[in-house]
TIVEXLUM-181905 format. One record per residue (C-alpha): chain; residue number from 1; x, y, z; residue in one letter. Coordinates in steps of 0.2 Angstrom, whole numbers, padded with zeros to 4 digits. Example, Ala and Ser with C-alpha at 12.3 -4.5 7.8 and 13.67 -1.06 7.14 Angstrom:
% residues 2
[rec 'A'; 1; [0062; -0022; 0039]; 'a']
[rec 'A'; 2; [0068; -0005; 0036]; 's']
//
This chain:
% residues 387
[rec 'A'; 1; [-0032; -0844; -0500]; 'x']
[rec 'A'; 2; [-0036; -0848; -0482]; 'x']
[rec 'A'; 3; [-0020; -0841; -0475]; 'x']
[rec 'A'; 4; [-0023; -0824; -0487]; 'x']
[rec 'A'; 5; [-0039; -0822; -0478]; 'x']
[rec 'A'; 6; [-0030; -0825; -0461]; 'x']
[rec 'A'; 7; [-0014; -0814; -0466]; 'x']
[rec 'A'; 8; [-0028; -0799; -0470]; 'x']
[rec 'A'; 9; [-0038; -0802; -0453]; 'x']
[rec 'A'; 10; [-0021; -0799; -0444]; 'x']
[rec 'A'; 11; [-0017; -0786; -0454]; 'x']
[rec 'A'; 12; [-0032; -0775; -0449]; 'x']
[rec 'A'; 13; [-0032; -0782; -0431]; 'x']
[rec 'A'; 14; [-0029; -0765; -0425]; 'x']
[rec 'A'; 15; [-0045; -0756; -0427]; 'x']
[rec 'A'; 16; [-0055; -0771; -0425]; 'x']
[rec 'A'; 17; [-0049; -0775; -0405]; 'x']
[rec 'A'; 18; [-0050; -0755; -0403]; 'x']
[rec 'A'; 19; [-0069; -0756; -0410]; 'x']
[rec 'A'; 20; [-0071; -0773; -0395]; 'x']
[rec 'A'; 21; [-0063; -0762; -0383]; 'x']
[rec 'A'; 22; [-0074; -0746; -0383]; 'x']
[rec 'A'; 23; [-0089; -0758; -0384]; 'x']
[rec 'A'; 24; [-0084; -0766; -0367]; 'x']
[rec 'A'; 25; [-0081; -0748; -0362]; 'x']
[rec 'A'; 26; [-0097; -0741; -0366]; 'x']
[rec 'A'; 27; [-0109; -0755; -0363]; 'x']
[rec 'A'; 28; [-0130; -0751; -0367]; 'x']
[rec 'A'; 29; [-0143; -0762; -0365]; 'x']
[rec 'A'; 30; [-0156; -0771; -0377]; 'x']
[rec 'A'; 31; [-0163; -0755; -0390]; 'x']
[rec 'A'; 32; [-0151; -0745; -0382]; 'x']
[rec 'A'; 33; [-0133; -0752; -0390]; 'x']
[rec 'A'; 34; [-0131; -0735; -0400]; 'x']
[rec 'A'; 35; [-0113; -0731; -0399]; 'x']
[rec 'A'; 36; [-0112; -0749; -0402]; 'x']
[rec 'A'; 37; [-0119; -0752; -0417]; 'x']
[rec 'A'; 38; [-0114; -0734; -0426]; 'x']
[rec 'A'; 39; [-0095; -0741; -0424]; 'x']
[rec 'A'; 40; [-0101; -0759; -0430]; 'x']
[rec 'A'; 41; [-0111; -0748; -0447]; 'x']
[rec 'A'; 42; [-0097; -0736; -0448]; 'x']
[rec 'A'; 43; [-0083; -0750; -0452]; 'x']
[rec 'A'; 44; [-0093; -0758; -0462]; 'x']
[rec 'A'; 45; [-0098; -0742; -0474]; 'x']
[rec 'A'; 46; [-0080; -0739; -0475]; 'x']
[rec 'A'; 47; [-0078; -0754; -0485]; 'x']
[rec 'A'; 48; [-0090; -0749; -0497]; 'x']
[rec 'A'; 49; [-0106; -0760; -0487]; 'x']
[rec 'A'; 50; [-0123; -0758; -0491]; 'x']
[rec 'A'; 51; [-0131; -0751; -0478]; 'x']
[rec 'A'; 52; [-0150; -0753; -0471]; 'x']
[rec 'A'; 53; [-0154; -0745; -0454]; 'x']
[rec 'A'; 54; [-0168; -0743; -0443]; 'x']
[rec 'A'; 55; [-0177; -0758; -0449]; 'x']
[rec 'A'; 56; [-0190; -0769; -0445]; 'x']
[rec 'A'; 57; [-0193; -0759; -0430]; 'x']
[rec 'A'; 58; [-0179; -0759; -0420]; 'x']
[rec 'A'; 59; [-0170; -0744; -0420]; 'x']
[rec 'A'; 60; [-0153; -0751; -0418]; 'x']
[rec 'A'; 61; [-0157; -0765; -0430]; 'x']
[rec 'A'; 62; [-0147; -0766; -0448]; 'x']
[rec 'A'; 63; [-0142; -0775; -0463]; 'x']
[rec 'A'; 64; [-0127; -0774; -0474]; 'x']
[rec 'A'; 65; [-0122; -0782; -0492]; 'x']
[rec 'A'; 66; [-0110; -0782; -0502]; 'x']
[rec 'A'; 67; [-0110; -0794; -0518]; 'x']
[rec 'A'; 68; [-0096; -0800; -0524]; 'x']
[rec 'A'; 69; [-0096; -0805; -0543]; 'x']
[rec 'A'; 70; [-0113; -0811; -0549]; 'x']
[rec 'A'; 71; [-0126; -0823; -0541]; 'x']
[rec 'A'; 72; [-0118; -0836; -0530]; 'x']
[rec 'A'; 73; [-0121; -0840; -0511]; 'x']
[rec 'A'; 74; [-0128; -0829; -0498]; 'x']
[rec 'A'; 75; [-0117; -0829; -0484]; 'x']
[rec 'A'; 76; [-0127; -0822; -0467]; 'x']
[rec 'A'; 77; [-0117; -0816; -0454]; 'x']
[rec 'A'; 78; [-0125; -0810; -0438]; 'x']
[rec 'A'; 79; [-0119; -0800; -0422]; 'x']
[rec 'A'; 80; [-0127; -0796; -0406]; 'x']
[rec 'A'; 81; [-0119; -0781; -0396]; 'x']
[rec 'A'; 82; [-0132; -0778; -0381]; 'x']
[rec 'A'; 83; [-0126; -0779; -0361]; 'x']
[rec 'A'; 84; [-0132; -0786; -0348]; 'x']
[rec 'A'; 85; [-0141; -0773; -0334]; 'x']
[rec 'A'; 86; [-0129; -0770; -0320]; 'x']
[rec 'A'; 87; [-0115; -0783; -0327]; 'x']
[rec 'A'; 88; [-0109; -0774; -0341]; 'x']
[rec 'A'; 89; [-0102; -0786; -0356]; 'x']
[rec 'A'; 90; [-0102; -0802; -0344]; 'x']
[rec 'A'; 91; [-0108; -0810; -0359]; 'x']
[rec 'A'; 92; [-0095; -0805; -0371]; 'x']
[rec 'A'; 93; [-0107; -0798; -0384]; 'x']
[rec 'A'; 94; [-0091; -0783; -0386]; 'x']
[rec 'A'; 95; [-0082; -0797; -0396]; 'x']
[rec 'A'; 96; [-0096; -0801; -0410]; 'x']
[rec 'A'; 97; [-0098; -0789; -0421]; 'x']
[rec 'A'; 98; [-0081; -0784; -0421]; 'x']
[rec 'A'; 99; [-0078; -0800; -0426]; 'x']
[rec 'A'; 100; [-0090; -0802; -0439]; 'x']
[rec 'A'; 101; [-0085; -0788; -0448]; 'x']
[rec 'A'; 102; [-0067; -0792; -0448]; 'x']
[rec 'A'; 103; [-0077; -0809; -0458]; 'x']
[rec 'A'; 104; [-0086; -0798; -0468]; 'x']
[rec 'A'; 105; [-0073; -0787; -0473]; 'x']
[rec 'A'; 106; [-0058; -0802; -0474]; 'x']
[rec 'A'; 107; [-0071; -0810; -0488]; 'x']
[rec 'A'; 108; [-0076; -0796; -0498]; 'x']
[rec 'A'; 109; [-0055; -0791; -0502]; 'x']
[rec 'A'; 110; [-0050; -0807; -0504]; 'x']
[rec 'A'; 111; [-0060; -0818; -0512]; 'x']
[rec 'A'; 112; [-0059; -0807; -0528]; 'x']
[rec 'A'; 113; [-0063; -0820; -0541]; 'x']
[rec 'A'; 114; [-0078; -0830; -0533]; 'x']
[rec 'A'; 115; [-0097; -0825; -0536]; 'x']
[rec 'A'; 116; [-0105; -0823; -0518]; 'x']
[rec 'A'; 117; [-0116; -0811; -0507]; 'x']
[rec 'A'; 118; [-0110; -0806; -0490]; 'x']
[rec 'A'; 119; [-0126; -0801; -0477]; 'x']
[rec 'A'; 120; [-0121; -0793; -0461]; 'x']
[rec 'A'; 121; [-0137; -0793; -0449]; 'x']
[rec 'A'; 122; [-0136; -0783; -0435]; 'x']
[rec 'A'; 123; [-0149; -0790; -0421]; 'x']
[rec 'A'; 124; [-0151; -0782; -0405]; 'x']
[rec 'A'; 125; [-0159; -0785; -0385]; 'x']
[rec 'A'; 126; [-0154; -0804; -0387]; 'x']
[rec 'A'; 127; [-0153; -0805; -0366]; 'x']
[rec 'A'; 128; [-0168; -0795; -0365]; 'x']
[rec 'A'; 129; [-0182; -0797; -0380]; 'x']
[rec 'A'; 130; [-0172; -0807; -0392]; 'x']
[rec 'A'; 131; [-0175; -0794; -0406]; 'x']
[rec 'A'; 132; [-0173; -0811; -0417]; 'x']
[rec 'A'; 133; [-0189; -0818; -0416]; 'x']
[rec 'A'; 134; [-0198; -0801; -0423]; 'x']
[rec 'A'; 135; [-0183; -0799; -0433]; 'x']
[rec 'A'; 136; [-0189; -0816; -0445]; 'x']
[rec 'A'; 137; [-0207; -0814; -0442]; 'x']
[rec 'A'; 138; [-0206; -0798; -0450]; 'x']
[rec 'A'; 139; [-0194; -0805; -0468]; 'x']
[rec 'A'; 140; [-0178; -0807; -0459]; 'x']
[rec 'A'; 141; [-0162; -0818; -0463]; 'x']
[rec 'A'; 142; [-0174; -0826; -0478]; 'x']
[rec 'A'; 143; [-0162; -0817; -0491]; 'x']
[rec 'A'; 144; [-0145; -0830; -0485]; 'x']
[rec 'A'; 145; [-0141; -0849; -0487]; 'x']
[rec 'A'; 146; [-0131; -0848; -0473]; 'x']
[rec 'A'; 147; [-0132; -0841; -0456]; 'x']
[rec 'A'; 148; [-0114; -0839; -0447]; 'x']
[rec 'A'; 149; [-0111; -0831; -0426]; 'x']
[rec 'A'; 150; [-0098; -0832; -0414]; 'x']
[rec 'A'; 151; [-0097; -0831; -0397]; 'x']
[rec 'A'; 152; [-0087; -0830; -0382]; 'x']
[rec 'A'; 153; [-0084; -0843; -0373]; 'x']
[rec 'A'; 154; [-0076; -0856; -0359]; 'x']
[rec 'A'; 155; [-0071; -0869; -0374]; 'x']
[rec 'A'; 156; [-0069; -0870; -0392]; 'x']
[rec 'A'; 157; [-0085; -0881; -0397]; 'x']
[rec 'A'; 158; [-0101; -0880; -0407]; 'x']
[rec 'A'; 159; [-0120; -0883; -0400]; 'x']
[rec 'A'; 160; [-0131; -0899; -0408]; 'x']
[rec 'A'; 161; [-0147; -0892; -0399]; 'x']
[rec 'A'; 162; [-0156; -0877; -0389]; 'x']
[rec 'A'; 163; [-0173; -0879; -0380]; 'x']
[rec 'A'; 164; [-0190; -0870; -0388]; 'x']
[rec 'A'; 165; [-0196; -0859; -0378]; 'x']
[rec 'A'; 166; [-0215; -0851; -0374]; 'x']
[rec 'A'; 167; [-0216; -0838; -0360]; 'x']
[rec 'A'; 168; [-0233; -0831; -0354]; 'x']
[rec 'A'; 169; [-0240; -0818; -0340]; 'x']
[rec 'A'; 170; [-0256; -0826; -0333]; 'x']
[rec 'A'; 171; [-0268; -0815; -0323]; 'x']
[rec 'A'; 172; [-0284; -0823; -0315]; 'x']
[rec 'A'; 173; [-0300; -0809; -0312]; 'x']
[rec 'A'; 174; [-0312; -0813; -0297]; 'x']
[rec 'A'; 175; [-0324; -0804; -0288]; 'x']
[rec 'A'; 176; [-0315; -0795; -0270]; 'x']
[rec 'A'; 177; [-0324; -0798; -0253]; 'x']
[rec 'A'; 178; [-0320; -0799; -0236]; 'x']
[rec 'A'; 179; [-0314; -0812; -0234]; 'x']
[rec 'A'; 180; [-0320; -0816; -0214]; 'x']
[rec 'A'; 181; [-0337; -0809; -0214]; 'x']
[rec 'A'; 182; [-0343; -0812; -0234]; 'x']
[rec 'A'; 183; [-0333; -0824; -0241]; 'x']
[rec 'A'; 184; [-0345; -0832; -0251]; 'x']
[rec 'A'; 185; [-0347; -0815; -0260]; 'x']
[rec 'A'; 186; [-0329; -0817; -0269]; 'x']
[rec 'A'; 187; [-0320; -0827; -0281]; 'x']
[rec 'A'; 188; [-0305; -0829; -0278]; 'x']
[rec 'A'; 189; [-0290; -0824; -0291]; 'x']
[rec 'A'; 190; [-0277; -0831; -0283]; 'x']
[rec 'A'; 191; [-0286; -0849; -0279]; 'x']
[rec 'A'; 192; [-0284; -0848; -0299]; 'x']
[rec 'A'; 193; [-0267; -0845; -0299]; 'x']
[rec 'A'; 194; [-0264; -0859; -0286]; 'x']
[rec 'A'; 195; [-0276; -0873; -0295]; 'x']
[rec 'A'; 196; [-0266; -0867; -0313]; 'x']
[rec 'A'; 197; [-0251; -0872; -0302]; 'x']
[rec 'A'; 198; [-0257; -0889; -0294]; 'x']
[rec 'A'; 199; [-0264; -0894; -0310]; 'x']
[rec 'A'; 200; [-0245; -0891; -0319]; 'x']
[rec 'A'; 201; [-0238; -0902; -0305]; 'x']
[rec 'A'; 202; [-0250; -0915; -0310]; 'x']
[rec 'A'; 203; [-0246; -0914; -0332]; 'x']
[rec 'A'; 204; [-0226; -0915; -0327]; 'x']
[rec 'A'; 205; [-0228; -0935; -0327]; 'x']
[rec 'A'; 206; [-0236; -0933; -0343]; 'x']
[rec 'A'; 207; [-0226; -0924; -0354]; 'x']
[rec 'A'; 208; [-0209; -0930; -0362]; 'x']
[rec 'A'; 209; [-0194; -0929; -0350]; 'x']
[rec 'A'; 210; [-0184; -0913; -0357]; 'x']
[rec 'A'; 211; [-0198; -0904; -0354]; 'x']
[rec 'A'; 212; [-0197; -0889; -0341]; 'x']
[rec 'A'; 213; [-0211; -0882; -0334]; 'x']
[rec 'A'; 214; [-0208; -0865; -0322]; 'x']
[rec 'A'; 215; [-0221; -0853; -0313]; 'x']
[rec 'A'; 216; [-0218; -0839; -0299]; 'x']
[rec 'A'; 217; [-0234; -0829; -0294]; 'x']
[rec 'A'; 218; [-0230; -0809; -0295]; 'x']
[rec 'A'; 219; [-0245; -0803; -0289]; 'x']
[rec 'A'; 220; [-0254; -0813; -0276]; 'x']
[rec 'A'; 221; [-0269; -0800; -0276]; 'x']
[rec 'A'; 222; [-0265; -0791; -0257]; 'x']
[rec 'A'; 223; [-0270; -0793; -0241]; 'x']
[rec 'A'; 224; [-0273; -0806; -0231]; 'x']
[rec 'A'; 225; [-0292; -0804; -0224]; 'x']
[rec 'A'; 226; [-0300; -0798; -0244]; 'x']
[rec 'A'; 227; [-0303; -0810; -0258]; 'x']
[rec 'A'; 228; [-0291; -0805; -0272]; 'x']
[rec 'A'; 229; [-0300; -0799; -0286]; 'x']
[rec 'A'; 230; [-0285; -0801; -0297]; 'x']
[rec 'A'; 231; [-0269; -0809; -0297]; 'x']
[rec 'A'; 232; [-0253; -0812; -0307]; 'x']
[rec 'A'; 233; [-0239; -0825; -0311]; 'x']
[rec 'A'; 234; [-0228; -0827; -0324]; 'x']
[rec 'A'; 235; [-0230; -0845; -0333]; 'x']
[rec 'A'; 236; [-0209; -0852; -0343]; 'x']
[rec 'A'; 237; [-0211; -0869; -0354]; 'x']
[rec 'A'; 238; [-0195; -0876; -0365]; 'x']
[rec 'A'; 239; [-0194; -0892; -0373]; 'x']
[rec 'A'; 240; [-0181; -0896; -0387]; 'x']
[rec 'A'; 241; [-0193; -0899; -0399]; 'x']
[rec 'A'; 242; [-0203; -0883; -0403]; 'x']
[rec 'A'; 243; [-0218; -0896; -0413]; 'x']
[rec 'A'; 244; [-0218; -0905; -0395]; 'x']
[rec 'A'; 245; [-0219; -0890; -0386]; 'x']
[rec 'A'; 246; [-0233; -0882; -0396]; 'x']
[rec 'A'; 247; [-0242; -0897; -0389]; 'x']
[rec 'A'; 248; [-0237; -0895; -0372]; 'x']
[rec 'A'; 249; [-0243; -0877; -0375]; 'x']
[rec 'A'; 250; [-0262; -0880; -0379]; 'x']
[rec 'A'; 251; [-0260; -0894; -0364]; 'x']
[rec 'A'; 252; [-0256; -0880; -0350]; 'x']
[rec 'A'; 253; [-0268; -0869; -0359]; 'x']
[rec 'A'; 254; [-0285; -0880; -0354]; 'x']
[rec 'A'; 255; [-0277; -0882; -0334]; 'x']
[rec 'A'; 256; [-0277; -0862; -0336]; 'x']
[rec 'A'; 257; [-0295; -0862; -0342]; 'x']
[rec 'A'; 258; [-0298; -0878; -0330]; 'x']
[rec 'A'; 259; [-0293; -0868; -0314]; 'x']
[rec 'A'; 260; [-0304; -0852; -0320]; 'x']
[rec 'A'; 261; [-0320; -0861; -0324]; 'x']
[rec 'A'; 262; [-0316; -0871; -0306]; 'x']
[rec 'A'; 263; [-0316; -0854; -0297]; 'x']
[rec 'A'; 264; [-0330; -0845; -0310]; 'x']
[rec 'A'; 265; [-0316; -0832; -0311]; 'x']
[rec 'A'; 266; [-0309; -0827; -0328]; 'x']
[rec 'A'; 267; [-0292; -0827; -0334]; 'x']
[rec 'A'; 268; [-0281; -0818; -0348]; 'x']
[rec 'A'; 269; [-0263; -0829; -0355]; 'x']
[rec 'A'; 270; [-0252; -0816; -0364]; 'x']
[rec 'A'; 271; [-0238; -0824; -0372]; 'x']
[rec 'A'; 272; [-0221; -0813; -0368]; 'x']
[rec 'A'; 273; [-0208; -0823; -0380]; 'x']
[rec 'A'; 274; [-0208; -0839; -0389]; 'x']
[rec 'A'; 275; [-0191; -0844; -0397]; 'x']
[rec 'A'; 276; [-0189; -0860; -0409]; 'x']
[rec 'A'; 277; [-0176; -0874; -0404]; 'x']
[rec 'A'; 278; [-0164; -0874; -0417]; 'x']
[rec 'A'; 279; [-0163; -0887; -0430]; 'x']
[rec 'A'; 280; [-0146; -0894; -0430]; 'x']
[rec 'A'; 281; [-0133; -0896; -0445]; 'x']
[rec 'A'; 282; [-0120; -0910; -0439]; 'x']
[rec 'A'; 283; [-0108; -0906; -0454]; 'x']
[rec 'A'; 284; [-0110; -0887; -0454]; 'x']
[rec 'A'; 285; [-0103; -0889; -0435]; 'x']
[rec 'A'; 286; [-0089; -0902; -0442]; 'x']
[rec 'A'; 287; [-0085; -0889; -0456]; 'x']
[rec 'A'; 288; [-0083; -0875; -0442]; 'x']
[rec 'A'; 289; [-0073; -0886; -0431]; 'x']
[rec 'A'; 290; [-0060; -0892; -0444]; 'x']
[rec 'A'; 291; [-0056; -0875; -0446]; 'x']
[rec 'A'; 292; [-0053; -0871; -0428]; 'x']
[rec 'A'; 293; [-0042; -0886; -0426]; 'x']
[rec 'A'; 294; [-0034; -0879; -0444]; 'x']
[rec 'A'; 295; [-0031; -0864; -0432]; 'x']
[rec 'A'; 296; [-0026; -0873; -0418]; 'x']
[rec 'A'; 297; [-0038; -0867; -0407]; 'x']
[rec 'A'; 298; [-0037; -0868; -0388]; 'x']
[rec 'A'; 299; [-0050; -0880; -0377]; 'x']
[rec 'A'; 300; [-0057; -0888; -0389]; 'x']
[rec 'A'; 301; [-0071; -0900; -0384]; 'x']
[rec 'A'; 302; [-0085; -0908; -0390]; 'x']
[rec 'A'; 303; [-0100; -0901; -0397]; 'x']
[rec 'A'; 304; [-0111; -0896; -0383]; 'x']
[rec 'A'; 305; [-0129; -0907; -0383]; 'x']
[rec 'A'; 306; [-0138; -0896; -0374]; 'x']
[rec 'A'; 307; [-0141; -0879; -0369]; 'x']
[rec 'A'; 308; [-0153; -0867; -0365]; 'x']
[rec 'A'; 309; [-0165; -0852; -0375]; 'x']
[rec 'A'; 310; [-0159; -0843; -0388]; 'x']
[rec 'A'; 311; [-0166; -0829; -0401]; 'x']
[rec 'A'; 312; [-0153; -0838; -0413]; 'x']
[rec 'A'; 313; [-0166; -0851; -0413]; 'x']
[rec 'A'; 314; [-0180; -0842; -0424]; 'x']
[rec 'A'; 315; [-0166; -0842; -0436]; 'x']
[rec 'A'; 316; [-0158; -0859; -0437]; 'x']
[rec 'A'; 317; [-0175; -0865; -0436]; 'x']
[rec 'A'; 318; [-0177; -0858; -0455]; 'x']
[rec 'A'; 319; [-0161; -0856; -0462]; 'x']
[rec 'A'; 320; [-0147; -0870; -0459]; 'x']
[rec 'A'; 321; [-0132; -0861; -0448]; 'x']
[rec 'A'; 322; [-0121; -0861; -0432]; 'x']
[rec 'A'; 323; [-0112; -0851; -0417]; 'x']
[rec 'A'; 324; [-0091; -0856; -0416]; 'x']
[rec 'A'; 325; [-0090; -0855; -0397]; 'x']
[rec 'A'; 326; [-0071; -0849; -0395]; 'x']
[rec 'A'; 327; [-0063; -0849; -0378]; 'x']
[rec 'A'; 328; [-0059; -0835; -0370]; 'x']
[rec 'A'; 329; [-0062; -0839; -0351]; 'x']
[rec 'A'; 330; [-0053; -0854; -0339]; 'x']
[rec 'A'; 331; [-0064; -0870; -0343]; 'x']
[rec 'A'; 332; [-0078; -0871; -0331]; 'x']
[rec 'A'; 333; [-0085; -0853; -0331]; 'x']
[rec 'A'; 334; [-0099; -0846; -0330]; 'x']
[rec 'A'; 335; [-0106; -0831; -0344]; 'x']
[rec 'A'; 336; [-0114; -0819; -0335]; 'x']
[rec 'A'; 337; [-0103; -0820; -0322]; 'x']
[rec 'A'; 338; [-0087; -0806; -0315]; 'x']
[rec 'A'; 339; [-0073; -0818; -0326]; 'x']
[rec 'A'; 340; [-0080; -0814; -0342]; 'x']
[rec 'A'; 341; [-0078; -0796; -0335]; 'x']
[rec 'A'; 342; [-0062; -0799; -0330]; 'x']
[rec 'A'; 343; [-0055; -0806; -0347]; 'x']
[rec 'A'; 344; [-0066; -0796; -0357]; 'x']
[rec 'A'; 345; [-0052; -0785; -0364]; 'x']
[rec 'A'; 346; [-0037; -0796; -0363]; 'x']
[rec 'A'; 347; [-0024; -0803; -0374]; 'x']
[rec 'A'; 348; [-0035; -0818; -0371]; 'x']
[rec 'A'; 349; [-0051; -0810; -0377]; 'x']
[rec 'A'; 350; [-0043; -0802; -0391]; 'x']
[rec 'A'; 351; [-0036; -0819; -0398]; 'x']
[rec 'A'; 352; [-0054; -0825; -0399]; 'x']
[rec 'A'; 353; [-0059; -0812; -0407]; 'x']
[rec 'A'; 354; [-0048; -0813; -0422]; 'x']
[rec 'A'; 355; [-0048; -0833; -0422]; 'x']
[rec 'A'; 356; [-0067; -0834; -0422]; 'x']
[rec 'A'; 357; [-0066; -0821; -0438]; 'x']
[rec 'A'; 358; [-0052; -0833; -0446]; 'x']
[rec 'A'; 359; [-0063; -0847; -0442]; 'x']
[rec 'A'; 360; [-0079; -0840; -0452]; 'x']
[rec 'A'; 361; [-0070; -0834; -0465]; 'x']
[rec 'A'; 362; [-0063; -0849; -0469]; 'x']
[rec 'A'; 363; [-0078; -0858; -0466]; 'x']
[rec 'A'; 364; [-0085; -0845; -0478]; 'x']
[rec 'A'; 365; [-0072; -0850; -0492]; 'x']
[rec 'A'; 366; [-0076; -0867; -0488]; 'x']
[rec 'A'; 367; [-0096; -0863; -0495]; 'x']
[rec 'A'; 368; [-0091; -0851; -0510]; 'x']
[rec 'A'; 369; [-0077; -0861; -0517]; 'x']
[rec 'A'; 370; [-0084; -0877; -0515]; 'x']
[rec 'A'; 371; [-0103; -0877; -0520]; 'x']
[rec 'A'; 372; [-0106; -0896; -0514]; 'x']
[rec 'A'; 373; [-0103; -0893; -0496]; 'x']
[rec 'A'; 374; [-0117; -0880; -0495]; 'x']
[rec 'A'; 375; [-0128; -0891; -0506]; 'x']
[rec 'A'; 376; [-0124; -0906; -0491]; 'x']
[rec 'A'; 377; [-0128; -0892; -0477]; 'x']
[rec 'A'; 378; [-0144; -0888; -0485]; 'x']
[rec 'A'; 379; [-0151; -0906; -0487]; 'x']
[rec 'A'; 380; [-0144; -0911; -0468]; 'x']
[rec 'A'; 381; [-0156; -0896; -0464]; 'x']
[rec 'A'; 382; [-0172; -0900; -0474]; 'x']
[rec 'A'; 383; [-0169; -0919; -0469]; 'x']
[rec 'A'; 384; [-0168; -0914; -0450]; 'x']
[rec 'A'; 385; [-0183; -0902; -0453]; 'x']
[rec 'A'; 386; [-0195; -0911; -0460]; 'x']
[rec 'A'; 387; [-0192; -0928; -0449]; 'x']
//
């Protein structure tokens, strides 16, 4: 069966590497991936999809089902197909959903006498407002057992972890003054920006060691010779554990509040994005990797301990799944960098494209056909979750 479902992937190849192409060609940016995702929804229409659109308030957000006999797993799919501003598709988002239909699609005309649900979610502005996150506050990804990415990469590999993340804008509000002849008249904004800062330096040997705390100041509130009345930074916490970092959270919160009530100014913490650290599934990643050597994958390596944020996340926080990293790029670069420019529509590129399909799909079959290696999957996950 497996080599059926790689025999129809190569079949079809054609149209799916045109689809990665003219995405590469025509990159858009987060909320703005139009062209994008109508040649991702059209594909899948065309073989008979359901098709959701516009939904939960992203405009270039969708979902697509087809069922496949009766009852059965829920097989989640997602794609991301957003650019980076000034750098095109140096994050080889053109290769997902290209790929992920060819999955979809591979599944739904081969697997003919299994009962199974295939999900496509389309989830856009990863590098920008990681649509995700609002995406599954809002009833996302809920509906699947199963949630299944690919992504371009230096190395064939799977990740085990990704860091939580919490991002705030912090402005302080003083009283302005001169700040040579009536200085005591003022309270300064920025002297509560600069005590928030001193008293983060003074929690970092207090917190766990893979925590990161980051600040820059944006507004520093002007001139010289006046008391700022108001000023600005921008506050970026991570940890890999998003119960641990919740902590951390409240912690930094009371030095915020400590720093206003030290210089009787007032102060306003405005959270910008907060992504979850995923919850790994050692033998979902083993599952996906004994296809790729099945496959004979180039560069593999193992699974990658840590990384950085990710939208992808909010949904492995709640729902077992994993990204198949497939190499594309020499070993050693890095994404968002002119390489994966260059080899964004080569031969190279290409092969990733249709081995990270074959690798999902097989994947895939491995779920549907045999119902005890979801039922494992799914008791790693809760087991991981709850200790």
């Amino acid at each position: 069966m497996k080599e059926t479902l790689s025999h129809y992937i190569d079949q079809n190849q054609k149209e799916i590497l045109e689809m990665a192409d003219f995405i590469f060609d025509h990159p858009e940016l987060g909320l703005q991936e139009f062209q994008a995702v109508t040649n991702i929804k059209n594909y899948l229409k065309k073989h008979q999809f359901q098709m959701e659109e516009n939904i939960y308030g992203f405009e270039t957000a969708f979902r697509a089902s087809y069922q496949v006999g009766t009852g059965g797993p829920s097989i989640g799919l997602l794609c991301e197909y957003d650019a980076l501003e000034g750098l095109g598709h140096a994050c080889a988002h053109h290769m997902q959903g290209p790929s992920i239909v060819a999955t979809a699609v591979a599944l739904q005309e081969v697997l003919k006498d299994y009962n199974f649900n295939i999900i496509v979610y389309g989830t856009p502005a990863e590098e920008t407002l990681g649509a995700k996150v609002a995406m599954s506050e809002r009833g996302a990804f809920s509906d699947i057992d199963i949630a299944l990415m690919m992504h371009g990469s230096p190395t064939t590999t799977t990740d085990v972890k990704s860091m939580a993340l919490s991002n705030f804008d912090i402005i302080f509000h003083g009283v302005s003054s001169h700040a040579a002849l009536a200085p005591e008249k003022g309270r300064s904004a920025l002297d509560g920006i600069l005590l928030m800062m001193q008293g983060i330096e003074f929690l970092r040997e207090h917190v766990k060691e893979d925590t990161r705390m980051h600040y820059t100041i944006t507004d520093g509130g002007g001139a010289a010779n006046v008391v700022p009345k108001i000023a600005k930074a921008k506050l970026s916490l991570r940890s890999y554990d998003r119960q641990y970092l919740d902590s951390v959270v409240e912690r930094v919160k009371k030095v915020i509040q400590g720093a206003a009530m030290m210089t009787e100014t007032s102060c306003e913490i405005i959270q910008t994005k907060a992504l979850d650290s995923k919850i790994p599934v050692l033998s979902l990643n083993e599952l996906l990797m004994e296809n790729a050597k099945l496959l004979s994958a180039p560069r593999i390596t193992p699974p990658r301990e840590k990384t950085g944020s990710t939208d992808f996340g909010n949904v492995m926080y709640r729902v077992p799944g994993s990204c198949i990293r497939i190499a594309f790029v020499p070993e050693g670069s890095s994404s968002h960098s002119d390489v994966y420019l260059e080899k964004g529509k080569t031969e190279e590129a290409h092969d990733a494209i249709l081995l990270a399909s074959k690798i999902l799909a097989y994947t895939a079959y491995d779920l549907i056909s045999n119902p005890e290696n979801l039922k494992k999957i799914q008791k790693e996950f809760k087991e991981k979750k709850e200790g």
